[in-house]
C-alpha positions in Angstrom: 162.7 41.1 173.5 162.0 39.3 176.8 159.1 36.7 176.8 156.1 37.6 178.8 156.3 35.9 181.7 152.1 35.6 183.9 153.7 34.1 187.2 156.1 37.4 187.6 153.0 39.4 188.0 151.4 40.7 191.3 149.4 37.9 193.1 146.0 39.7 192.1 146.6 40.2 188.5 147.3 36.9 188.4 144.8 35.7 190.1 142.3 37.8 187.6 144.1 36.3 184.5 143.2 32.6 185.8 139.9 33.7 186.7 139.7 35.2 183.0 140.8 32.7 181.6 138.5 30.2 183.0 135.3 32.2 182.5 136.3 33.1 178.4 134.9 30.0 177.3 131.7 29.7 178.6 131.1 33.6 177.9 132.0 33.0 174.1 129.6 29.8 173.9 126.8 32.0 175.2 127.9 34.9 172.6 127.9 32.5 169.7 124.7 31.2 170.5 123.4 35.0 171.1 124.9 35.8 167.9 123.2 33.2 165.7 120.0 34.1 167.0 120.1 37.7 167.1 122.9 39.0 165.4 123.9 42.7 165.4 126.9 44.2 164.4 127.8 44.5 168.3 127.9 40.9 168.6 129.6 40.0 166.0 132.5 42.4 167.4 132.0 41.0 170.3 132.2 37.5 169.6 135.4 38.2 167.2 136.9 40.2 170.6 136.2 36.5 172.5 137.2 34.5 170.1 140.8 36.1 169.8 141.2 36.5 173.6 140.6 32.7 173.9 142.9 32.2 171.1 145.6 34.7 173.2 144.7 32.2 176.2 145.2 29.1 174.1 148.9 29.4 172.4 149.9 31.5 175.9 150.3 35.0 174.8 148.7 36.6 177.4 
């Protein structure tokens, strides 16, 4: 099974993979704080769907 590999991908879908990566971070800080003031059942989903694409991000799975 071959690694995968971002920098063989077209110029745009890389470009919206940096881009998504840069803004997951700031979007999860405002989630948490969102979520411990009013939490719902949508943001807790929601923040568990940011917290494990910035964990994808951080050990370089996607």
């Amino acid at each position: 099974m071959s690694k995968y590999y971002r920098y063989k991908l077209p110029p745009w879908a890389r470009k919206c993979i940096f881009v998504l990566e840069k803004v997951t971070l700031p979007i999860l800080l405002f989630q948490l704080i969102r979520t411990i003031l009013f939490p719902t059942a949508f943001d807790l989903i929601l923040l568990g769907l940011l917290v494990g694409l910035l964990i994808a991000f951080y050990i370089e799975w996607i």
